[in-house]
Every structure is written in structure tokens, then in C-alpha cells.
DRENPA-930250 format. One line per 10 residues: number of its first residue (from 1); for each residue y, z, x of C-alpha. Coordinates in steps of 0.05 Angstrom, whole numbers. Layout:
BEGIN
NUM> Y:Z:X  ... $
This chain:
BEGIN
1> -730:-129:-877  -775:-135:-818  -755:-224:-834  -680:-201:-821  -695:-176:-753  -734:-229:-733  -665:-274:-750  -620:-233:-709  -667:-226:-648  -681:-301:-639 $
11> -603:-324:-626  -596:-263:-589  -653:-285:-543  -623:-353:-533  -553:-321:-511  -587:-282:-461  -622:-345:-429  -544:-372:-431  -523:-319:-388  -575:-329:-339 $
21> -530:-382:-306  -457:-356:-307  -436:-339:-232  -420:-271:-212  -360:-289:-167  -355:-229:-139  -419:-253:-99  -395:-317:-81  -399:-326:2  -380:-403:11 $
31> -341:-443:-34  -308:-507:-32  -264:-549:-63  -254:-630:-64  -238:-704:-96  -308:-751:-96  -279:-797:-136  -223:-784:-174  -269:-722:-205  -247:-654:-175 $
41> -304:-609:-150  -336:-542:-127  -385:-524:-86  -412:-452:-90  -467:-413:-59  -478:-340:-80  -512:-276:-43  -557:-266:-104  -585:-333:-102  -614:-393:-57 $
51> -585:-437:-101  -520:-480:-94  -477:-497:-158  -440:-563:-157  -385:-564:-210  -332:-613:-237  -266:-586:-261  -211:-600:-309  -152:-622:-257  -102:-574:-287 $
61> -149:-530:-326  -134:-466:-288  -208:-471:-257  -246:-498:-329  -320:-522:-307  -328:-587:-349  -400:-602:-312  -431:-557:-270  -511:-574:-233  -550:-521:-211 $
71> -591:-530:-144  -650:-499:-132  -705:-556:-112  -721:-614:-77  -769:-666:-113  -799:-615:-151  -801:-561:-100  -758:-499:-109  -718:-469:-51  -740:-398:-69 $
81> -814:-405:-77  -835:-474:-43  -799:-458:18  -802:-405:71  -733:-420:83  -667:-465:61  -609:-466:92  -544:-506:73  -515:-520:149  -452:-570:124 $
91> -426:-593:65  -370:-656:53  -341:-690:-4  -319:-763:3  -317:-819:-52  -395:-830:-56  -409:-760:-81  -428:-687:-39  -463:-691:27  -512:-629:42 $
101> -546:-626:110  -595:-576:94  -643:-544:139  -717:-537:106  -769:-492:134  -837:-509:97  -885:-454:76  -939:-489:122  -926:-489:206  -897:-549:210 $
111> -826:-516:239  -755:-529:213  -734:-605:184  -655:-622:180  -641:-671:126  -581:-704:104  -580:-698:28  -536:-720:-23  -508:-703:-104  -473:-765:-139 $
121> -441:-764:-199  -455:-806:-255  -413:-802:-319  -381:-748:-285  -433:-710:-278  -474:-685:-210  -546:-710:-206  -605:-691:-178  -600:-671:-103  -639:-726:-63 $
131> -646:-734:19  -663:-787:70  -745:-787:83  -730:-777:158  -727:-713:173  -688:-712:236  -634:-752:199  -564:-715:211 $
């Protein structure tokens, strides 16, 4: 018997870790919408999290996520724990892919850094975020 349960609480641990992603969007604070080449996309922030989702829907699909990136870090350093603060100050869309200027505040002294920052899409789906090394570049 005690094999049985072991079955049943393995998948059940996987859906959990499934959840873990879906939005709430009943805590969403700044969306948008727009075309980056020919793919249609979302950009959402929620209150319950530093992170940013970019997502690529179905045109047509009565809001269907088809991709959808999660982002929480910068080379390796996450926005919640690496950071005293991160701030998303403007978003666009064009043809090239999503264009973040983000404000960073490291944990050391070093004061605030504005950096341009982009998502592309390859395959139709969002990359890795990735900004200019200046960090006055705006």
C-alpha cells in the first residue's frame, strides 16, 4: 500500500510546481499589448511579484498564451534577491522585439543604474532579457 501512495504523491507534486507560474489576474497592475513582428504579445507585471511575464498569443485565440517567459533576473542575478530594487520605468514593442528601460538599484552603494534592455523572439518565442553594458544608456 504504502508503494501506491508514493505513486499518487509524486504527479501531484509536479502539478503543484505547474501552478507556481499561472498569473493571478486579479493582481495584475500594468499590462500591455502589441505586434513585434507579426507575433502578438503581452506584457504583464503583477503586485505579488517583481517579475515581468512576456507572452505570445494566438491572434484570434480569445487571449490563448502559446509562449509565455518569465522575468525575474539579469545575467544570473534575480530581481528579488540580487537587487535592492528593480523597477520597470517604460516598456515598447516594435519589430525587433520588447524594449525595457529598467531601473536597477544594486544591493552594494553604488546608487540607481538605468538600462535599456531588451526580449527578442526567436522561433516565436521571448528570450532571455539582456541590456546595454552602459548604464546610463536610455
Amino acid at each position: 500500500m504504502k508503494f501506491n501512495y508514493v505513486l499518487l504523491f509524486i504527479p501531484s507534486l509536479c502539478m503543484a510546481n505547474n501552478q507556481a507560474d499561472i498569473i493571478n489576474y486579479s493582481n495584475v497592475y500594468e499590462a500591455k499589448t502589441g505586434v513585434v513582428n507579426e507575433l502578438l504579445v503581452r506584457y504583464v507585471r503583477t503586485f505579488d511579484s517583481p517579475c515581468a511575464h512576456i507572452q505570445v498569443l494566438k491572434p484570434g485565440g480569445e487571449g490563448k498564451i502559446l509562449n509565455d517567459k518569465k522575468i525575474c533576473s539579469l545575467k544570473g542575478k534575480n530581481f528579488l534577491n540580487d537587487y535592492a530594487e528593480v523597477d520597470i520605468k517604460g516598456i515598447e514593442m516594435d519589430a525587433s522585439g520588447v524594449i525595457l528601460k529598467i531601473s536597477f538599484t544594486p544591493l552594494t552603494p553604488t546608487g540607481e543604474q538605468i538600462k535599456k534592455c531588451f526580449v527578442t523572439f526567436i522561433d516565436n518565442e521571448p528570450q532571455d532579457l539582456e541590456c546595454l553594458n552602459s548604464p546610463n544608456d536610455q
